[in-house]
C-alpha positions, 0 to 999 in steps of 0.5 A, a space after each residue: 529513480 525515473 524513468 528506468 525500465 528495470 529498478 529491483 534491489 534491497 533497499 535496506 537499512 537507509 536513513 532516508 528513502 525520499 524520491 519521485 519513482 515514476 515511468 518505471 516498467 519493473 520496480 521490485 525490491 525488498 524495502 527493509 529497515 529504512 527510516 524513512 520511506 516517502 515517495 510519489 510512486 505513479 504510472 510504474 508498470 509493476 511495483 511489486 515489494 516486500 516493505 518491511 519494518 520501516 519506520 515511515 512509509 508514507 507516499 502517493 501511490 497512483 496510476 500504476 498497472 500493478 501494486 502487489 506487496 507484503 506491507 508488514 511491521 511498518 510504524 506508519 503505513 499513511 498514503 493515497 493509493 489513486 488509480 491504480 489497476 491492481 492493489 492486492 497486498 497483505 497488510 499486517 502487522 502495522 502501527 498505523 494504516 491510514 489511506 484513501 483509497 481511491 479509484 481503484 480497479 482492484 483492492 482484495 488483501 489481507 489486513 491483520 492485526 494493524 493498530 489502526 486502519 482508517 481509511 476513506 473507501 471511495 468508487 474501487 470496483 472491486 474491495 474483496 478483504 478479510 480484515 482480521 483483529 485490527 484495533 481501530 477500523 474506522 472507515 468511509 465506504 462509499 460507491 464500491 462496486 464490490 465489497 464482499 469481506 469478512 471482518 473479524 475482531 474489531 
């Protein structure tokens, strides 16, 4: 899946999903019902996806411009998210969150009623959340510049 300048489709309903999406200018898909969902996503232009009702969605997510998603009922949500200049997403509705997040320009989302959301927080200029009934939020929030959130009903 590399490197193309457009890569926007249904991804849907697919036994397994694995594969190293990088130097792509536009990846923009409806990621639905897969089983699995593990990749190396780096340096794409844009990833901006509905990722919805996969089993597994577990990659590493680094150097892309932009990562705008709906994350929503995902058994496992597990990834390093590195580098990116722009991480904005509603996280909802997830069996499993856990992530390092890492170097990131920007990280302002909704994450709502996830099972679990532990994550190591390190060095993202901006981590402006409202973070709301999530059951576990564990979390190492270290050297942000921003973080301005409302964090309800742990």
């Amino acid at each position: 899946l590399y490197p193309l300048s457009s890569y926007n489709n249904s991804i849907t309903n697919n036994s397994s999903f694995n594969n190293s999406i990088t130097n792509n200018s536009s990846f923009n898909n409806s990621i639905t019902n897969n089983s699995s969902f593990n990749n190396s996503i780096t340096n794409n232009s844009s990833f901006n996806n509905s990722i919805t009702n996969n089993s597994s969605f577990n990659n590493s997510i680094t150097n892309n411009s932009s990562y705008n998603n709906s994350i929503t009922n995902n058994s496992s949500f597990n990834n390093s998210i590195t580098n990116n200049s722009s991480f904005n997403n509603s996280i909802t509705n997830n069996s499993i969150t856990n992530i390092s997040i890492t170097n990131n320009s920007s990280f302002n989302n909704s994450i709502t009623n996830n099972s679990s959301y532990n994550n190591s927080i390190t060095n993202n200029s901006s981590f402006n959340n409202s973070i709301t009934n999530n059951s576990s939020f564990n979390n190492s929030i270290t050297n942000n510049s921003s973080f301005n959130n409302s964090i309800t009903n742990k």
